[in-house]
C-alpha positions as CSV (number, residue, x, y, z in Angstrom):
1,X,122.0,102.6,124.1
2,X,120.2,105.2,126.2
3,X,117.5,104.2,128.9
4,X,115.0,105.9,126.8
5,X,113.6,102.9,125.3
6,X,111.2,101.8,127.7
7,X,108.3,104.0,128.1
8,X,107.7,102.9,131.7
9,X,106.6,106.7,133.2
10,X,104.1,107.8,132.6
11,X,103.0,111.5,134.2
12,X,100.1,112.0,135.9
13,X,98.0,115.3,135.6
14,X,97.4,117.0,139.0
15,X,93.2,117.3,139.7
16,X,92.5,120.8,139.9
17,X,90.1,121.4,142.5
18,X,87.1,124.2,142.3
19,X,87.7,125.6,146.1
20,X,90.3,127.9,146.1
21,X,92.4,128.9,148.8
22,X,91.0,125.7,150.9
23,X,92.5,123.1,148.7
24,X,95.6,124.6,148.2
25,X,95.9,124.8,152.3
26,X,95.0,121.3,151.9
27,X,97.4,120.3,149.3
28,X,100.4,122.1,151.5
29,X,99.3,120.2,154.7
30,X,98.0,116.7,153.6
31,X,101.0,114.2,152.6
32,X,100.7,112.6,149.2
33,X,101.0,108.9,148.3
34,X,103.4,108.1,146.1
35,X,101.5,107.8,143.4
36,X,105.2,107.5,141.3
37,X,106.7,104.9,143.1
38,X,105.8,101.8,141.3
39,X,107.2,103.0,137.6
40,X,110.4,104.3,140.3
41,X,110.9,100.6,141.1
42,X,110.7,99.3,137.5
43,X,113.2,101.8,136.8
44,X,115.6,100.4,139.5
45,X,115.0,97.3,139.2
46,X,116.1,97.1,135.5
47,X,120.1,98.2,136.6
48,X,119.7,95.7,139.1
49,X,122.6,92.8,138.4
50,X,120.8,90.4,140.8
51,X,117.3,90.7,139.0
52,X,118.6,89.6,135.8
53,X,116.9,86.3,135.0
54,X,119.3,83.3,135.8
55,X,118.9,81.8,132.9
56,X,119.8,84.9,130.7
57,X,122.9,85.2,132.7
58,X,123.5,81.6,132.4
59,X,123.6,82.0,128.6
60,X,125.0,85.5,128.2
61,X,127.7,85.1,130.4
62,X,128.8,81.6,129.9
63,X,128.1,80.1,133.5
64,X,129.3,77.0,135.3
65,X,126.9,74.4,136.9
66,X,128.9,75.9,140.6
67,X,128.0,79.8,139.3
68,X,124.5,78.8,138.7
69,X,124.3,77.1,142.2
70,X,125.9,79.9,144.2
71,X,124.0,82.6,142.3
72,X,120.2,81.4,142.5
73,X,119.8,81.7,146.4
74,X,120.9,85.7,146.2
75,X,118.8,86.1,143.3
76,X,116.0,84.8,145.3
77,X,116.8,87.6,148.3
78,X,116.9,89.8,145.8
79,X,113.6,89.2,144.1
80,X,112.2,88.9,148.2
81,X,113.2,92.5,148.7
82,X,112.2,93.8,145.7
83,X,108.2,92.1,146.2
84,X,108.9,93.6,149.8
85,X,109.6,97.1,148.5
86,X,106.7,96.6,146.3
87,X,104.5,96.2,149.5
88,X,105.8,99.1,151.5
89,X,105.7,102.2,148.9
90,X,102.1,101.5,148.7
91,X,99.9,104.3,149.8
92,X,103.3,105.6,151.3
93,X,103.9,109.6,152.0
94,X,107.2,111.0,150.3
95,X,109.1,111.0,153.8
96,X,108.4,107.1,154.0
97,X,109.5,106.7,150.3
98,X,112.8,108.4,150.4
99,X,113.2,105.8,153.4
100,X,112.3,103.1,152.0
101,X,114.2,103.2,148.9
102,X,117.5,104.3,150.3
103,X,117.0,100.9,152.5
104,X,116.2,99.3,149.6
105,X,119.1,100.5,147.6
106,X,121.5,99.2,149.7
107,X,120.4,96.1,150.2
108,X,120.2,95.5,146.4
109,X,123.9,97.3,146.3
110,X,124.9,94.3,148.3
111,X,123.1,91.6,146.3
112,X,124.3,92.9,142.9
113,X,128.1,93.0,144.5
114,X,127.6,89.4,146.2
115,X,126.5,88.1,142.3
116,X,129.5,89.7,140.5
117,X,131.9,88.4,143.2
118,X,130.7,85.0,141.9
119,X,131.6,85.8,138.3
120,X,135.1,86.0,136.5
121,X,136.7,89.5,135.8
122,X,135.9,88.9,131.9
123,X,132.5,87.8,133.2
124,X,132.1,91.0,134.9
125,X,133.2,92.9,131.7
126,X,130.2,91.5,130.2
127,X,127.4,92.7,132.7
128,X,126.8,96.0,131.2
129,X,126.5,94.4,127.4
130,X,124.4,92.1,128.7
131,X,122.2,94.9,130.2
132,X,121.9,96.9,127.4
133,X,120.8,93.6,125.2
134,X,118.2,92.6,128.0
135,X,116.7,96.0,127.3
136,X,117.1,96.2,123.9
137,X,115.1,92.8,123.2
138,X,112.6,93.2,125.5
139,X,111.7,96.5,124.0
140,X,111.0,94.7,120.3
141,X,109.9,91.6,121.7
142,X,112.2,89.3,121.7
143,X,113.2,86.2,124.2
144,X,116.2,87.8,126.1
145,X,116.8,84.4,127.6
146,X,118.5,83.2,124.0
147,X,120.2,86.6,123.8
148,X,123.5,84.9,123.1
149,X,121.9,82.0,121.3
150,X,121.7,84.7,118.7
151,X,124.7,85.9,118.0
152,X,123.4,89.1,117.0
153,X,125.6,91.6,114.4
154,X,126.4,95.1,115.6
155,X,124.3,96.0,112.5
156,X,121.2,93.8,113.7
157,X,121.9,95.6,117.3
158,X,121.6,98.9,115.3
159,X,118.3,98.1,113.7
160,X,116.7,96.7,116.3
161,X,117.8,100.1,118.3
162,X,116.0,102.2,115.8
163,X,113.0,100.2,116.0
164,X,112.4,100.3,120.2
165,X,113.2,103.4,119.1
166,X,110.5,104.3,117.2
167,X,107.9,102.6,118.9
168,X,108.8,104.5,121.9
169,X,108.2,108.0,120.3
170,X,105.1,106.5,118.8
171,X,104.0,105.8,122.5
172,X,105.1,109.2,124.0
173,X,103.0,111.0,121.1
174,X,99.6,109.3,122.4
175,X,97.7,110.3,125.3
176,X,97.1,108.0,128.6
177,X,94.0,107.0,126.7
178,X,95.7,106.1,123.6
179,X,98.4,104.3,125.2
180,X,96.0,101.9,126.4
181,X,94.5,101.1,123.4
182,X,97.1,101.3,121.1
183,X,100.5,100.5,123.1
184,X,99.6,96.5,122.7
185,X,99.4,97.5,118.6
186,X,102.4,99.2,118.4
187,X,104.4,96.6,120.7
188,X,103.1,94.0,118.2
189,X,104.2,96.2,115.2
190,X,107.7,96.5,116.6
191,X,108.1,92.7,117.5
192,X,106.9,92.0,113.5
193,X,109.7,94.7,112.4
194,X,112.2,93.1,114.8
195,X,112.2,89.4,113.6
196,X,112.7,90.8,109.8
197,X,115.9,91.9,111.4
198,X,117.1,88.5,112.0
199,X,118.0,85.7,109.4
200,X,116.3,82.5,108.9
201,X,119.0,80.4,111.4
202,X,117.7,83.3,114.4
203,X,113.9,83.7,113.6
204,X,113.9,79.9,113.7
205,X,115.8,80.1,117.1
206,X,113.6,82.4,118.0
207,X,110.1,80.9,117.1
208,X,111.8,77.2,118.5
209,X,112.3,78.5,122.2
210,X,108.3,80.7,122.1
211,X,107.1,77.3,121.3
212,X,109.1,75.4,123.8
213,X,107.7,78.2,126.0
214,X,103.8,77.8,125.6
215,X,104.5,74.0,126.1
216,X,106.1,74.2,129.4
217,X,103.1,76.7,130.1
218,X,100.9,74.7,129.2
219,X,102.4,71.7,131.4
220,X,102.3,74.2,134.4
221,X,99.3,76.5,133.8
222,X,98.9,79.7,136.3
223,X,96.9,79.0,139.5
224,X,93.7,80.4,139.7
């Protein structure tokens, strides 16, 4: 599946300034923040092995109480230095973004090899299915933590491709404007199209863990 399907950048029109030759001066002198570097980050952080949510990988991949255990304190590095980087690239110039991404891509590099060395060679197979899947339901709306609970056909992967799909070049047609009135309509359209997919056994999977989900939300509201 390509990495189209999110429609995470979103380009920003430069402001064209009425002073002539003295903006232009300033535009060559003046270091820009980088305004790009939060949709940069989501990009990363998607590939990221060590971002995956533990208990998608718990399911997807099968582990062991001892995998779990071992896993969740790099996952919590990991998710550190990713809030970190978040932090930094903030009103940062383009010098101090280059910088602080290639620090920050090493440091992941490390954290995503420290996570597989944990896993099985036929778990590590796995890790780019289970990528592509992650991506695939969070794009129609689905829980990716019951990914495997699912048991999704290659046909039902097929359909639910065309669908993110779709609702992706619905989004790319609109303006910045539109997208913000109409991206929660069309992400709502897509996640009605993508539980037709599934059969009665999945929606009610499905529909079972949301519910489980608003009680445990419910138990532990956000703090104000």
């Amino acid at each position: 599946m390509r990495r189209q399907i999110p429609g995470f950048m979103v380009l920003v029109a430069p402001v064209v300034l009425g002073v002539g030759g003295v903006a232009h001066a300033q535009e060559a002198t003046t270091p820009r923040p980088a305004r790009q570097g939060q949709p940069r980050v989501q990009a990363m952080a998607r590939n990221q092995t060590a971002l995956i949510p533990l208990e998608v990988m718990k399911g997807y991949l099968r582990l062991t109480d001892e995998q779990v255990a071992k896993i969740k304190p790099v996952q919590e590095k990991a998710r550190a230095l990713l809030n970190d980087l978040r932090t930094q690239i903030t009103g940062a110039d383009r010098e101090k973004l280059r910088e602080v991404l290639a620090n920050y891509r090493t440091s992941m590099e490390q954290y995503d090899k420290d996570v597989e060395a944990i896993l099985t060679e036929e778990q590590r197979k796995k890790v780019p299915d289970m990528k592509r899947d992650m991506q695939l339901f969070n794009s129609v709306g689905l829980p990716p933590a019951i990914i495997a609970d699912l048991n999704l056909t290659e046909e039902q992967k097929k359909q639910l491709t065309a669908i993110a799909q779709e609702a992706q070049n619905r989004r790319s047609a609109l303006t910045p404007q539109e997208r913000r009135e109409k991206g929660r309509e069309i992400s709502q359209e897509a996640r009605t199209k993508a539980m037709e997919v599934l059969n009665a056994e999945q929606k009610a999977k499905v529909e079972n863990f949301r519910r489980r989900n608003q009680e445990r939300q419910g138990e532990n509201p956000p703090a104000v």
